[in-house]
PAZAPA-4460 file (N, C-alpha, C; in steps of 0.05 Angstrom, whole numbers, plus 32768, in hexadecimal, padded with zeros to 4 digits):
% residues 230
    n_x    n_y    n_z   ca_x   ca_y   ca_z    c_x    c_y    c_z   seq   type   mol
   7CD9   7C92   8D5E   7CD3   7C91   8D42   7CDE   7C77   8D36     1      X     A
   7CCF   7C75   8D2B   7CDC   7C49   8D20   7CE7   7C50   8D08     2      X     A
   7CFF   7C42   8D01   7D15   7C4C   8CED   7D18   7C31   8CDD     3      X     A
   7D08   7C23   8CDA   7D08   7C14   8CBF   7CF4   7C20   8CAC     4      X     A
   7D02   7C34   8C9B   7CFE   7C4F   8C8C   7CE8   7C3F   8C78     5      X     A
   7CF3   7C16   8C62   7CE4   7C11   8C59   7CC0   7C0B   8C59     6      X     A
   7CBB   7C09   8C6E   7C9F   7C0E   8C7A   7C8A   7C2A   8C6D     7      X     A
   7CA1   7C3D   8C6D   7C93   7C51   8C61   7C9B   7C58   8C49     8      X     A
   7CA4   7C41   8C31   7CB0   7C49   8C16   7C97   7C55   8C01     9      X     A
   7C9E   7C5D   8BF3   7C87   7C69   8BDE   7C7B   7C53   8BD3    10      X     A
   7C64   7C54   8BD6   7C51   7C3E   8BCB   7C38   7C4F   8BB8    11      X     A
   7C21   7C42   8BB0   7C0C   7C4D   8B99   7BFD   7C52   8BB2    12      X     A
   7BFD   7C49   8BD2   7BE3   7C4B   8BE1   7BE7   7C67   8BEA    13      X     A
   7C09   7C68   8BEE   7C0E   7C8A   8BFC   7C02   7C9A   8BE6    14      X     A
   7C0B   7C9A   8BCC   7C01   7CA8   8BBF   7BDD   7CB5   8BBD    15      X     A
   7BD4   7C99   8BC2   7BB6   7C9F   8BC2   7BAA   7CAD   8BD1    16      X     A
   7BC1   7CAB   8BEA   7BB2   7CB6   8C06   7BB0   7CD3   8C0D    17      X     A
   7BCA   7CD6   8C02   7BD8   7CF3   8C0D   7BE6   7D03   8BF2    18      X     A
   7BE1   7CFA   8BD7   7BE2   7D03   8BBD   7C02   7D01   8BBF    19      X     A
   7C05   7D00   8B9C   7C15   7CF5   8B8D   7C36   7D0C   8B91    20      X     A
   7C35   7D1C   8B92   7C48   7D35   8B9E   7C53   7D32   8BBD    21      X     A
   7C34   7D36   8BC9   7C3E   7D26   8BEA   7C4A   7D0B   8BEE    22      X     A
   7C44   7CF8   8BE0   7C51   7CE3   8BDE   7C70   7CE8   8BD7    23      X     A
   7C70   7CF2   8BC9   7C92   7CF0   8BB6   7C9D   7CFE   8BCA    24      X     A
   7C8E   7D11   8BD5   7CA3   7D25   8BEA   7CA6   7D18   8C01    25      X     A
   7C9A   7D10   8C0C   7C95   7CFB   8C25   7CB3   7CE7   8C23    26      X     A
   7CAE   7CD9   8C06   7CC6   7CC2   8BFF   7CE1   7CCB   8C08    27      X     A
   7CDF   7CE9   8BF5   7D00   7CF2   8BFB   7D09   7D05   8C11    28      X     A
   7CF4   7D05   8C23   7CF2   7D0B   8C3C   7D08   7CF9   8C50    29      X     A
   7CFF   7CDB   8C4D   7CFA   7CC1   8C5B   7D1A   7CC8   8C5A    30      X     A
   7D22   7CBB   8C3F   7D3E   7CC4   8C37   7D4C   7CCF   8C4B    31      X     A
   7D4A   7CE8   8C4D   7D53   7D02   8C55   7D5C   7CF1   8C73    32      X     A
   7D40   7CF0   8C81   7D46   7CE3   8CA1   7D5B   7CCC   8CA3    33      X     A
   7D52   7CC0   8C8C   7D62   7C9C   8C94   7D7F   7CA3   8C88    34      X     A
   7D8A   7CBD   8C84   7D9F   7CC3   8C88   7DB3   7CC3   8C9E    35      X     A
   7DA5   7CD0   8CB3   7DA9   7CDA   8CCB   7DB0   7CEE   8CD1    36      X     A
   7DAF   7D02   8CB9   7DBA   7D20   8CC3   7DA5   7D2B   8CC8    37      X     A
   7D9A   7D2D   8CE2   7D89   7D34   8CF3   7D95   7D3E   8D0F    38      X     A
   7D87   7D55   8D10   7D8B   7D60   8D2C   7D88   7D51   8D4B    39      X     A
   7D8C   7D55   8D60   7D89   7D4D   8D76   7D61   7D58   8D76    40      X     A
   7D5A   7D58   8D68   7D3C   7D65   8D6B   7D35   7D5E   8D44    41      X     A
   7D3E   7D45   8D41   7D39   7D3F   8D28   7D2C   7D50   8D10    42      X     A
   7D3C   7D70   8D0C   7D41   7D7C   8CFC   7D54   7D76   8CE3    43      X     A
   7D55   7D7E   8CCC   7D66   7D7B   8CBA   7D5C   7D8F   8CA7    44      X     A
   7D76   7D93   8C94   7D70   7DA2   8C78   7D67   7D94   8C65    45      X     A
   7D59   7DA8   8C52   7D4E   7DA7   8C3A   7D60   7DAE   8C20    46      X     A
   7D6A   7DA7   8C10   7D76   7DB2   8BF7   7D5E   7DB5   8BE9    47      X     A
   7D5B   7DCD   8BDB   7D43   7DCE   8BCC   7D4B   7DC0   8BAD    48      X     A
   7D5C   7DC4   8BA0   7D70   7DBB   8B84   7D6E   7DA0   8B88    49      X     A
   7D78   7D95   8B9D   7D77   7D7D   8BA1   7D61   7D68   8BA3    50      X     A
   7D56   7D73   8BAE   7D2F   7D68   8BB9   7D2A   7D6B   8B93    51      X     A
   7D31   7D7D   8B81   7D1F   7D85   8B6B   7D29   7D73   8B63    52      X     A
   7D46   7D6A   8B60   7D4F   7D55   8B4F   7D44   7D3D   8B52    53      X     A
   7D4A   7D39   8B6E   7D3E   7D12   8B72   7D21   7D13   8B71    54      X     A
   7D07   7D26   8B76   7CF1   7D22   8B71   7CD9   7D30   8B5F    55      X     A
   7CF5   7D41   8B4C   7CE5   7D4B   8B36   7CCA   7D61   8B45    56      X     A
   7CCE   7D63   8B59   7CBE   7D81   8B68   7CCC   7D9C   8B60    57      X     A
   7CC6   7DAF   8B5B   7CD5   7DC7   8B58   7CCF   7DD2   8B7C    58      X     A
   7CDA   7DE8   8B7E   7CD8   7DF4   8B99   7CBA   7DFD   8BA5    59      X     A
   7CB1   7E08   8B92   7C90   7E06   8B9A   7C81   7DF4   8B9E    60      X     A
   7C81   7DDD   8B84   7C7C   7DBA   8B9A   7C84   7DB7   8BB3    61      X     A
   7C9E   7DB6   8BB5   7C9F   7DB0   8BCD   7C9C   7DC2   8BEC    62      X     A
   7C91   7DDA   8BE4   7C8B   7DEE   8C02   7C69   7DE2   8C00    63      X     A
   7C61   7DE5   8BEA   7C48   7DDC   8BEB   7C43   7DC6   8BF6    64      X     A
   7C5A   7DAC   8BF7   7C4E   7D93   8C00   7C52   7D95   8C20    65      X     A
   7C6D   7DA7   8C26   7C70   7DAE   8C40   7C5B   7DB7   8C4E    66      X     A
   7C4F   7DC8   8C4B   7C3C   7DD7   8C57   7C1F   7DBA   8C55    67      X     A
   7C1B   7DB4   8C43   7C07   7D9D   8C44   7C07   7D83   8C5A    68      X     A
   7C2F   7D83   8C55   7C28   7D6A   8C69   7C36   7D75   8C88    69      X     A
   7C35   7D8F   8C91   7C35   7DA0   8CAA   7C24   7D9D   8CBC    70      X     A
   7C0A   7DAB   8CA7   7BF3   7DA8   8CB6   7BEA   7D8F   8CC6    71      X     A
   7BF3   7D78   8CBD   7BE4   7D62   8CCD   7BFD   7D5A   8CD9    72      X     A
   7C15   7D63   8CDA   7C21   7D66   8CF1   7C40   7D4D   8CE4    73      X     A
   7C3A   7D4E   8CC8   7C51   7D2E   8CB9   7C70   7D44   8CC7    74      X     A
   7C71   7D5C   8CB7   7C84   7D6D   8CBC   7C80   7D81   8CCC    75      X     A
   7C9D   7D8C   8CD6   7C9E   7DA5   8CE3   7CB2   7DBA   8CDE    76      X     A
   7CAA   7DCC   8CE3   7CBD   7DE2   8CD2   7CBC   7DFF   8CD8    77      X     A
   7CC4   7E1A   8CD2   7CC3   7E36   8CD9   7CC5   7E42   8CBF    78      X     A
   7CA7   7E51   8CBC   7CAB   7E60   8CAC   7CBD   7E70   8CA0    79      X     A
   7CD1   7E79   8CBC   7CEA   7E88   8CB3   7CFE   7E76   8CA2    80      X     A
   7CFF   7E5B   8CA5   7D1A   7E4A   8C9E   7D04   7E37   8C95    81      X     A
   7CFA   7E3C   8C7C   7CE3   7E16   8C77   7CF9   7E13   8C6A    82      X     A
   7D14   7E09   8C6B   7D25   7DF3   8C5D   7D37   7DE2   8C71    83      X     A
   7D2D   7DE7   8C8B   7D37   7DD5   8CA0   7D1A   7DD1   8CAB    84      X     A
   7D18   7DB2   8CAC   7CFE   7DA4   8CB7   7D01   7D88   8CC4    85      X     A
   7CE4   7D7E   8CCC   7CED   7D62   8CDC   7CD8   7D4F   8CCD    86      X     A
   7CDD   7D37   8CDA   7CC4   7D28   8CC6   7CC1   7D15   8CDA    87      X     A
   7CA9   7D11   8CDF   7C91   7CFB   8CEE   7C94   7CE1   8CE1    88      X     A
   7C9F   7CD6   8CE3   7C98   7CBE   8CD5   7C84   7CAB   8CDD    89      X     A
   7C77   7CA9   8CF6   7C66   7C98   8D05   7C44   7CAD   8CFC    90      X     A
   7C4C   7CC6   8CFC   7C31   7CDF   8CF1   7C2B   7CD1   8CD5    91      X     A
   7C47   7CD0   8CBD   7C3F   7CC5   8CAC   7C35   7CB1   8CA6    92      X     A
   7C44   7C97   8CAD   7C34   7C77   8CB4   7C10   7C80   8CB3    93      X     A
   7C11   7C87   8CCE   7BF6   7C89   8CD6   7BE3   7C98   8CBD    94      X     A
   7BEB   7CB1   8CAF   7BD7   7CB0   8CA0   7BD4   7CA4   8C83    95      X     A
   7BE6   7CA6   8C86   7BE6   7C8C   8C68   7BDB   7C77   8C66    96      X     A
   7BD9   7C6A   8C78   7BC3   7C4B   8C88   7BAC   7C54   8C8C    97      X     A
   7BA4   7C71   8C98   7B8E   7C75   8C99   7B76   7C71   8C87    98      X     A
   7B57   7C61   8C90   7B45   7C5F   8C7A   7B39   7C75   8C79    99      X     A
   7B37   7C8B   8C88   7B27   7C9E   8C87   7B22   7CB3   8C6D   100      X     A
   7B1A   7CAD   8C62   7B12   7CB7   8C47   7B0C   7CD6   8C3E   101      X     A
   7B01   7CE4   8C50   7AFA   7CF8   8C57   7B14   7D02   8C64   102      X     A
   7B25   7CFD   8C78   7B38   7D02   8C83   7B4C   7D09   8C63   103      X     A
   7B57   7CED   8C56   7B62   7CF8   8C42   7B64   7D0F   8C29   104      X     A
   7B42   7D14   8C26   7B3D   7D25   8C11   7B47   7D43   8C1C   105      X     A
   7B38   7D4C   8C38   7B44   7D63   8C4B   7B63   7D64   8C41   106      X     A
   7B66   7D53   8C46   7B8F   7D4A   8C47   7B97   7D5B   8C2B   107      X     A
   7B8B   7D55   8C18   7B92   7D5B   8BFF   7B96   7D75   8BF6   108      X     A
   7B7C   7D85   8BFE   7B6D   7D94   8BF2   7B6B   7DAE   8C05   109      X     A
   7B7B   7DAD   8C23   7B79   7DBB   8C33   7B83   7DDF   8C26   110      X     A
   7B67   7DF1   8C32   7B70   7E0E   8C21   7B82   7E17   8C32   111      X     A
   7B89   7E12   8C4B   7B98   7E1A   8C5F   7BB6   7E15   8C53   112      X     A
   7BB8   7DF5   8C49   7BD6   7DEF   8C38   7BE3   7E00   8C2A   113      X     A
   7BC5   7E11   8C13   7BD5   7E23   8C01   7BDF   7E3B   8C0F   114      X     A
   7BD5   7E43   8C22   7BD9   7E63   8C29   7BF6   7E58   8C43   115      X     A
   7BFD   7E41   8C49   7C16   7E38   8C62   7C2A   7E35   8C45   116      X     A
   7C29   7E2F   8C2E   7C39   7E2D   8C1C   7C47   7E51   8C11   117      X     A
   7C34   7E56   8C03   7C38   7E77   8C0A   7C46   7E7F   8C1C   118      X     A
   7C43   7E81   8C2D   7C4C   7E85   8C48   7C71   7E7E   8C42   119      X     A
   7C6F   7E6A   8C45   7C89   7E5F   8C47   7C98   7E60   8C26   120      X     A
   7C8F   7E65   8C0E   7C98   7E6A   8BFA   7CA9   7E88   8BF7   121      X     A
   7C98   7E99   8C0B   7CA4   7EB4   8C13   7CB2   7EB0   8C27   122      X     A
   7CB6   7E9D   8C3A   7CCC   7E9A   8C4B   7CE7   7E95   8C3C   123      X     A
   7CE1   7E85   8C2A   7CF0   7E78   8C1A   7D06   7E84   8C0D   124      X     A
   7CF9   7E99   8BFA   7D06   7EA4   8BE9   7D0D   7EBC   8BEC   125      X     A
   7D06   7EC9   8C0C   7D12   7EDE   8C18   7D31   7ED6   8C27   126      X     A
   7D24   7EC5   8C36   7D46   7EB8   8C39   7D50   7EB6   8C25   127      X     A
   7D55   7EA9   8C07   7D6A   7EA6   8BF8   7D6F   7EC3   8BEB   128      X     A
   7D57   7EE0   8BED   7D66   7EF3   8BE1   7D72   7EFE   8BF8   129      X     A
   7D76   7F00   8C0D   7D79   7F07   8C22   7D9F   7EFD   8C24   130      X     A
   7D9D   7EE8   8C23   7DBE   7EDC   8C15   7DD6   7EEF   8C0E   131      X     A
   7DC9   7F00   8BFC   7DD5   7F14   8BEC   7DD2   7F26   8BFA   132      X     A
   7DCD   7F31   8C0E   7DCE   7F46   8C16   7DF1   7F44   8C19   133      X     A
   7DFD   7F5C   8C15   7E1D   7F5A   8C23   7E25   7F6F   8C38   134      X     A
   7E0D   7F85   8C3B   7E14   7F9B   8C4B   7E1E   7F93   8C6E   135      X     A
   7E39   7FA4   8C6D   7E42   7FA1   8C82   7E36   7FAC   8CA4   136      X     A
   7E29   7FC0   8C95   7E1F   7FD3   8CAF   7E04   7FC5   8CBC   137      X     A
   7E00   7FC0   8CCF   7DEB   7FB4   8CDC   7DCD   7FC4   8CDF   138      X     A
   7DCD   7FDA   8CD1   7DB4   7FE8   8CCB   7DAB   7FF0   8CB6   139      X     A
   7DC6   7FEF   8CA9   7DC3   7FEA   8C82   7DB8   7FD2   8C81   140      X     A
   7DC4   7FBA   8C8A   7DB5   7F9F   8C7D   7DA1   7F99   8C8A   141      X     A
   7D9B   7FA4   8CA5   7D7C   7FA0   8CAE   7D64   7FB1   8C9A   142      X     A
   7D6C   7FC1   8C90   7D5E   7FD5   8C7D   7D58   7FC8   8C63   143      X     A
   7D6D   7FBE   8C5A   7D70   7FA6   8C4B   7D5E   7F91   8C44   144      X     A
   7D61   7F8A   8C59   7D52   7F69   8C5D   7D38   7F75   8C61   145      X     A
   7D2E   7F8C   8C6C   7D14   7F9C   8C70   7D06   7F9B   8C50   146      X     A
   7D1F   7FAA   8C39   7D10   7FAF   8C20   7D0D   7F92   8C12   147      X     A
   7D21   7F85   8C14   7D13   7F68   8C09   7CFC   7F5D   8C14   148      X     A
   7CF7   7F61   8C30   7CDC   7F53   8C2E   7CC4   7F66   8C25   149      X     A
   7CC9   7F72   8C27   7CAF   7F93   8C23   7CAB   7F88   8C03   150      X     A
   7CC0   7F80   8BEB   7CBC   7F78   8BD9   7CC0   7F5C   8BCB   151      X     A
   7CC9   7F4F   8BE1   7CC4   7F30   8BDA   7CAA   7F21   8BCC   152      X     A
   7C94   7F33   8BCA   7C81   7F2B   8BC1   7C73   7F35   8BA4   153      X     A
   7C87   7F48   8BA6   7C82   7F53   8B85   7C8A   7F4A   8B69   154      X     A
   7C98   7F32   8B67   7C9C   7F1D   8B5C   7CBE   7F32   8B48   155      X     A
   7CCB   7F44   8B56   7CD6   7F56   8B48   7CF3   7F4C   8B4E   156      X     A
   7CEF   7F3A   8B65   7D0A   7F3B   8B71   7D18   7F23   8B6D   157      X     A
   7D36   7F27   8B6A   7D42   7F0F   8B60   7D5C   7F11   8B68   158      X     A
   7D74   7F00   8B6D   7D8C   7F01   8B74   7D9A   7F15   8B68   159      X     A
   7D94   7F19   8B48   7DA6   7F37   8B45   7D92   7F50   8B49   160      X     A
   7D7B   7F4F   8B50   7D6D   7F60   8B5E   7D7E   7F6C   8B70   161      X     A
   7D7B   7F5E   8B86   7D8D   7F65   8BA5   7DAE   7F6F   8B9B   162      X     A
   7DC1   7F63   8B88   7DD1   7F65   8B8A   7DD7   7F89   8B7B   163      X     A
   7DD0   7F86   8B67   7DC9   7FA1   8B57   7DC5   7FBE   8B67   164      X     A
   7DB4   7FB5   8B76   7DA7   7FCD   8B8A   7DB3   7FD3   8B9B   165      X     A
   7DC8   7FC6   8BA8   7DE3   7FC8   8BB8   7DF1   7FD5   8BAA   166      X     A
   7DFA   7FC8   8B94   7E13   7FDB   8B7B   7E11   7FF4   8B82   167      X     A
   7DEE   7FF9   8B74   7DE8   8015   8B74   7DEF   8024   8B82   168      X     A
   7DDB   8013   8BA0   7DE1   802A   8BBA   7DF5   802F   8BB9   169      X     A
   7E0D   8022   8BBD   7E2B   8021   8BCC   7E37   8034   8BB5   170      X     A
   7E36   8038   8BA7   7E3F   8049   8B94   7E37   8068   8B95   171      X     A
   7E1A   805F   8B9B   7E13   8081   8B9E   7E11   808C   8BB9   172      X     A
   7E15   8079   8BD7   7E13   8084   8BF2   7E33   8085   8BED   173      X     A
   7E48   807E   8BE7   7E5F   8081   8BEA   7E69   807D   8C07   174      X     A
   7E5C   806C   8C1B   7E61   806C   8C35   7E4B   8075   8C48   175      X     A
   7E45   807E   8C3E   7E2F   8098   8C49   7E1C   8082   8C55   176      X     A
   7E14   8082   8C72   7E02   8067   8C7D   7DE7   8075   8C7C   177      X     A
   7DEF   8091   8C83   7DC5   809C   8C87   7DBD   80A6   8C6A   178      X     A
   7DD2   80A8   8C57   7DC1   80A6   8C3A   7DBD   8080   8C2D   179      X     A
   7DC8   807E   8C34   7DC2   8062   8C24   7DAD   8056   8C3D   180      X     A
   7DAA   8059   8C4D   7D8A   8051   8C62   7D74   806B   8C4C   181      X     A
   7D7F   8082   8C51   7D5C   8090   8C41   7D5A   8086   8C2C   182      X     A
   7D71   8080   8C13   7D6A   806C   8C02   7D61   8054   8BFF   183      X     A
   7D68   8046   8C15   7D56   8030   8C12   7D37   802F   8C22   184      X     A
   7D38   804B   8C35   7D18   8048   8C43   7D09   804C   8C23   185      X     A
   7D0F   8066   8C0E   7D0C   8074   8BFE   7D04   8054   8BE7   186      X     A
   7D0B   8041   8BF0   7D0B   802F   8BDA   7CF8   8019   8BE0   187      X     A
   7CEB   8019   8C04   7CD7   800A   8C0F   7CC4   8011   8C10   188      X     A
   7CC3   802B   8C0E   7CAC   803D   8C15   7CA4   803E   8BF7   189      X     A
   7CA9   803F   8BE4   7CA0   803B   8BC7   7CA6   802E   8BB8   190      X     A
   7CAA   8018   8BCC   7CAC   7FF3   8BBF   7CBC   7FF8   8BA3   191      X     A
   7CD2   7FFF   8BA4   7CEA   8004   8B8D   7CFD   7FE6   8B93   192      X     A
   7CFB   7FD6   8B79   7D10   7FBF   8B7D   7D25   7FD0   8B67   193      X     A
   7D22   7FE2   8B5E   7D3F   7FF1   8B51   7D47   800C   8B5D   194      X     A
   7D67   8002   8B6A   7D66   801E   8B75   7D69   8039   8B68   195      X     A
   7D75   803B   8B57   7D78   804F   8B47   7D5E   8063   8B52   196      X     A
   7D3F   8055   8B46   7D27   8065   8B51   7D2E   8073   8B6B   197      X     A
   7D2D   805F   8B7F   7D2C   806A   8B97   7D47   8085   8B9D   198      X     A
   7D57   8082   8B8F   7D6F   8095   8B8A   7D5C   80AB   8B80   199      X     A
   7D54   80A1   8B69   7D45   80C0   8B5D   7D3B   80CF   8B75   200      X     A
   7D22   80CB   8B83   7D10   80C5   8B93   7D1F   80D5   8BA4   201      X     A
   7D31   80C9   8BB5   7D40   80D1   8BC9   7D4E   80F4   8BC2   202      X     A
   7D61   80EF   8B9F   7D60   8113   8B9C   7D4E   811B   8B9C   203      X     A
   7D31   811C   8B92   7D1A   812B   8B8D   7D0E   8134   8BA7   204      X     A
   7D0A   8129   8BBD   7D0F   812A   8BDB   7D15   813E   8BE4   205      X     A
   7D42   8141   8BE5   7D46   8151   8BE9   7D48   8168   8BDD   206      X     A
   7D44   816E   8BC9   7D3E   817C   8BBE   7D20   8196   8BC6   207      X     A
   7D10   818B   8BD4   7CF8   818F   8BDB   7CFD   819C   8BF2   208      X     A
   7D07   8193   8C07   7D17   819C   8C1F   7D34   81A7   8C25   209      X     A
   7D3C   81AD   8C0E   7D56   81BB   8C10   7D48   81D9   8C15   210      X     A
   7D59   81ED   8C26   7D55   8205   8C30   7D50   8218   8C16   211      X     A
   7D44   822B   8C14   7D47   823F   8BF5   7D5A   8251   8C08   212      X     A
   7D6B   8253   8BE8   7D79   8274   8BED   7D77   828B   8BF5   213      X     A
   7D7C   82A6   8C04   7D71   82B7   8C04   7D7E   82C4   8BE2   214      X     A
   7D64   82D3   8BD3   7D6A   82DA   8BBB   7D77   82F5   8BCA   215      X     A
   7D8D   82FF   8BB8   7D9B   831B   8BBA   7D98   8329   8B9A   216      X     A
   7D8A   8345   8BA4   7D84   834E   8B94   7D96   836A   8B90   217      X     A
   7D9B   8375   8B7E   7DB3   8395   8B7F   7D9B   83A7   8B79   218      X     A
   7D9E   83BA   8B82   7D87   83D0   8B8E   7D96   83E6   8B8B   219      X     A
   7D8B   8403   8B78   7D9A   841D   8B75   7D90   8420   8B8C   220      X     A
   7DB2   8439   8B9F   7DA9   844A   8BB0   7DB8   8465   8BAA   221      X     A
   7DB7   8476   8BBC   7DC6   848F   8BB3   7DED   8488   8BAF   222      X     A
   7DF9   8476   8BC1   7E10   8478   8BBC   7E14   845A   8BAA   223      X     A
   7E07   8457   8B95   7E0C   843F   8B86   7DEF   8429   8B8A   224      X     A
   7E02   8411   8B85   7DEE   83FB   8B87   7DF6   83E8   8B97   225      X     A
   7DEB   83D9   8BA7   7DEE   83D1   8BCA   7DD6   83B1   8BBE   226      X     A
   7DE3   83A4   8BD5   7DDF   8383   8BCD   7DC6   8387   8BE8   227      X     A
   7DAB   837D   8BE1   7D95   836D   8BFD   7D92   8361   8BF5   228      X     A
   7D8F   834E   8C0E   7D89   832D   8C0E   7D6B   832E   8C17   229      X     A
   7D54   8323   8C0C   7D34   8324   8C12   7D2E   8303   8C25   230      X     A
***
């Protein structure tokens, strides 16, 4: 990869080629590499706060430009972790020089971009609620990390989301590992981002399946009155 980074500085032609977002992201991409904190497999992190500050992208800009400039192979990355990636710099050169006209508009406009952005916008922000998980037990927080993504998409969920719903549980399983799992299946299975519900849910449950009593009734006989159970 050729590391005289200025070759590929932001210019009006990148912009034209590969749009005005791709460009800026591309720039503070370049950045990023001609740092050198890069992996033995020229990996590095992403600050998302940071990327927003120096290029005025919010976090959705920039998964969206990711996924745009993926496809033709500028970046590379895992859906699970899109905030550690690599960057092509010789992929980029090349299409930015490119005259192919038709090539660029595809570039732009690709429907595949929006649905690899998606994609990775829910990678995204399941990892950071996922953060908050604090459960110690290794089948509590697999259950866990289960209900956040089951509702990562319901636009419900948010850092005191996750944190709240812990409170709850841990308060009301009091330890208890196989009630606070039916509580939280109780809370995936009817896409509950408040646990309390799924609490309700969970008494109303047992409730349903708790054993009935035998009723005892007092019954005259000749020497008094005598207790049967029906």
């Amino acid at each position: 990869m050729p590391t005289d980074f200025k070759r590929a500085s932001f210019d009006v032609k990148a912009s034209m080629r590969i749009g005005l977002e791709n460009a800026v992201f591309c720039y503070w991409l370049l950045g990023l590499v001609g740092s050198g904190d890069c992996d033995g497999e020229g990996l590095f992190d992403i600050d998302r706060e940071a990327t927003r500050e120096g290029t005025s992208l919010g976090a959705d800009s920039q998964l969206s430009c990711q996924a745009s400039l993926r496809k033709y192979g500028v970046v590379r990355y895992s859906d699970e972790n899109p905030d550690r990636i690599s960057f092509d710099l010789e992929k980029y050169l090349w299409i930015i020089r490119s005259d192919d006209e038709e090539f660029n508009k595809e570039f732009r406009v690709s429907p595949r971009s929006k649905s690899d952005a998606r994609k990775a916008k829910k990678a995204c922000v399941s990892k950071a609620l996922k953060s908050y998980i604090s459960a110690e037990d290794p089948d509590v927080k697999r259950e866990l990390e289960h209900w956040v993504d089951a509702l990562v998409d319901s636009g419900k969920m948010t850092k005191e989301t996750v944190i709240r719903f812990q409170e709850t549980l841990n308060g009301y399983a009091k330890g208890s590992r196989k009630v606070a799992l039916d509580v939280i299946g109780m809370a995936v299975a009817s896409k509950y981002s408040n646990c309390v519900w799924a609490i309700e849910s969970y008494e109303r449950e047992k409730m349903q399946i708790k054993p009935k009593s035998t009723p005892t009734i007092k019954v005259a006989t000749k020497g008094g009155l005598s207790e049967k159970r029906y």
